[in-house]
N, CA, C and O of each residue as an XYZ file, in Angstrom:
212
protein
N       8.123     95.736    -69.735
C       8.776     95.012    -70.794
C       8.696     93.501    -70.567
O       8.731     92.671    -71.476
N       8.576     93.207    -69.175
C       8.454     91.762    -68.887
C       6.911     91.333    -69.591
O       6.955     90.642    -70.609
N       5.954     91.623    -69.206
C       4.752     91.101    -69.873
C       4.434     90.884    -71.309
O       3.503     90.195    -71.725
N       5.558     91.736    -72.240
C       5.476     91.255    -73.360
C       6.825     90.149    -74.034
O       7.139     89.988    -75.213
N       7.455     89.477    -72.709
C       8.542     88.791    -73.358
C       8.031     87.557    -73.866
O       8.352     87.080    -74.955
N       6.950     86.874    -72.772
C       6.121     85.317    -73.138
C       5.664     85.318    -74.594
O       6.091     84.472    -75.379
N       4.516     86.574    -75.077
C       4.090     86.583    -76.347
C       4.862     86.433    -77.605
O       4.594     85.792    -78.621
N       6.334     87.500    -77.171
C       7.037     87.607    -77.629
C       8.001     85.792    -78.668
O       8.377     85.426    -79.782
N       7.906     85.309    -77.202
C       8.890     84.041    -77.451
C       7.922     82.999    -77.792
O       8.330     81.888    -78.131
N       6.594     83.281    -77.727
C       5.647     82.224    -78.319
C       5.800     83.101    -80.085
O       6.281     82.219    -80.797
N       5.658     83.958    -80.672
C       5.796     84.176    -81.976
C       6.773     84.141    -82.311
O       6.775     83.974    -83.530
N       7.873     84.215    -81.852
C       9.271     83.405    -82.376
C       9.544     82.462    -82.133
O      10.704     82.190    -82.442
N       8.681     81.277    -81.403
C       9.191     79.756    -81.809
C       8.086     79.308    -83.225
O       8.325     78.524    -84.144
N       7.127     79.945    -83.026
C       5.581     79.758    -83.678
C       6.273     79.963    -85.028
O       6.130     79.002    -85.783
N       6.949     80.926    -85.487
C       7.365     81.597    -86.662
C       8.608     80.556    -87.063
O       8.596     80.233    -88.250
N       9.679     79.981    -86.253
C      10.863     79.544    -86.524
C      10.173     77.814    -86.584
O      10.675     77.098    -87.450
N       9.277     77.304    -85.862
C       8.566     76.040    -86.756
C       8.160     76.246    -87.926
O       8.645     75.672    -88.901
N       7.112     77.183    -87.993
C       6.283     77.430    -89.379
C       7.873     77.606    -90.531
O       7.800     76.965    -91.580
N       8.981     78.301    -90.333
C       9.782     78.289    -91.207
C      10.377     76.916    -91.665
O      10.280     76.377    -92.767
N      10.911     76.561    -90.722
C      11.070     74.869    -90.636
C      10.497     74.144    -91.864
O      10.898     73.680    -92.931
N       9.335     74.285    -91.160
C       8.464     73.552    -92.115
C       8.404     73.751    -93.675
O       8.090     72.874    -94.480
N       8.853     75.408    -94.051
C       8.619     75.479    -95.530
C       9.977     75.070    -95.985
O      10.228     74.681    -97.125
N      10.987     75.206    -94.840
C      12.767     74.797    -95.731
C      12.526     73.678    -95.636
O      12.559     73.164    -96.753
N      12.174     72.641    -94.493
C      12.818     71.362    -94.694
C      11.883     70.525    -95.019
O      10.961     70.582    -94.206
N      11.661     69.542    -96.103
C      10.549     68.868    -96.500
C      10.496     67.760    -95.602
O       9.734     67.010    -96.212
N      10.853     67.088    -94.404
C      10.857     66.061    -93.461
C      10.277     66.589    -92.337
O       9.497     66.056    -91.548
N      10.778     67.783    -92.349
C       9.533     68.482    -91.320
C       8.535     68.790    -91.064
O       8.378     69.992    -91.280
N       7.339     68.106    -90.522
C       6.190     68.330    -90.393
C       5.837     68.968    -89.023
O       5.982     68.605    -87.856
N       5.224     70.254    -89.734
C       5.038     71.077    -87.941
C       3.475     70.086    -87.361
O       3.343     69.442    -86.320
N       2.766     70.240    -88.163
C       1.899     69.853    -87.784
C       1.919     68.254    -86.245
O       1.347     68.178    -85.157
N       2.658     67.513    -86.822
C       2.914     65.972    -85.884
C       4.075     66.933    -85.138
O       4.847     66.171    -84.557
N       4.410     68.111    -84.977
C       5.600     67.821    -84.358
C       4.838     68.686    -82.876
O       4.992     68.329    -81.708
N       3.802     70.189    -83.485
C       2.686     70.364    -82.876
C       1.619     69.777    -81.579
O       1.501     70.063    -80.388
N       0.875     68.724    -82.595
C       0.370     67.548    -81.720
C       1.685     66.889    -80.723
O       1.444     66.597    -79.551
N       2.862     66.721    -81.222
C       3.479     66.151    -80.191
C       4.047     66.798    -78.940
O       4.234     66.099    -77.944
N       4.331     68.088    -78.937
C       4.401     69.511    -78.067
C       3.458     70.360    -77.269
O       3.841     71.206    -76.462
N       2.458     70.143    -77.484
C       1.434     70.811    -77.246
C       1.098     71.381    -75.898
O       0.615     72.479    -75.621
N       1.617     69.975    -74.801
C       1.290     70.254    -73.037
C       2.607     70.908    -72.885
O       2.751     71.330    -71.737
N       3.701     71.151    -73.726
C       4.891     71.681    -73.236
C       4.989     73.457    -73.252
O       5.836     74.269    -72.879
N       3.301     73.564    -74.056
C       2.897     75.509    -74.295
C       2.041     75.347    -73.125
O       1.879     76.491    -72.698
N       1.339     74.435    -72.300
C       0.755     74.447    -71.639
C       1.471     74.773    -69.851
O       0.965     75.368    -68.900
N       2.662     74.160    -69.983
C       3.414     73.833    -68.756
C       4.219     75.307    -69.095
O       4.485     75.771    -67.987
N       4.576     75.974    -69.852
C       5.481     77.126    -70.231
C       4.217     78.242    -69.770
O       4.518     79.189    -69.043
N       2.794     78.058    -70.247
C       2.052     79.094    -69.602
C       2.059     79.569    -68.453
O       2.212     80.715    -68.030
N       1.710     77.666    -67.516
C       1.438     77.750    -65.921
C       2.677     78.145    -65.428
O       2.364     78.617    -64.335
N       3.985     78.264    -65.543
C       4.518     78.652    -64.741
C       5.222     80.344    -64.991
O       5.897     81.071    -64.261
N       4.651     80.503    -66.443
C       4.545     82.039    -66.542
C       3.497     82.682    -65.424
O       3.961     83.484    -64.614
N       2.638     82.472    -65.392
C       1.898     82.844    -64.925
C       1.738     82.875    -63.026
O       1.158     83.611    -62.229
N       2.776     81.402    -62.898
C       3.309     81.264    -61.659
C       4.346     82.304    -61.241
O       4.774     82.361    -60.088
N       4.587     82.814    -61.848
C       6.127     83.525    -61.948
C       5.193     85.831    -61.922
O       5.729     86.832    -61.447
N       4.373     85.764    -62.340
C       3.673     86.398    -62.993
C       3.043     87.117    -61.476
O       3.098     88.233    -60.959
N       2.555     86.049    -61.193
C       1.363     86.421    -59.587
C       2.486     86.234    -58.429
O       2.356     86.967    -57.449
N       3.410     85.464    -58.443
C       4.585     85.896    -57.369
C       5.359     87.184    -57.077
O       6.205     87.207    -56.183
């Protein structure tokens, strides 16, 4: 059950921006995206740190 919690919580933030974006018209996922981007990167590596330990 652990190996599917990461995927899991990447399609429910993925899904709760993309919603964002259609309620609130100031919200742009896209710039908010580009501005987040190394923070899916740093959430991988230490899944994965966590993963092989």
């Amino acid at each position: 059950m652990k190996n599917n919690l990461f995927p899991a919580l990447i399609l429910i933030v993925l899904g709760a921006l993309l919603l964002a974006d259609n309620l609130i018209p100031e919200f742009r996922i896209w710039s908010t995206l580009i501005k987040w981007w190394p923070l899916a990167l740093i959430a991988l590596g230490v899944s994965l740190l966590f993963k092989k330990g």
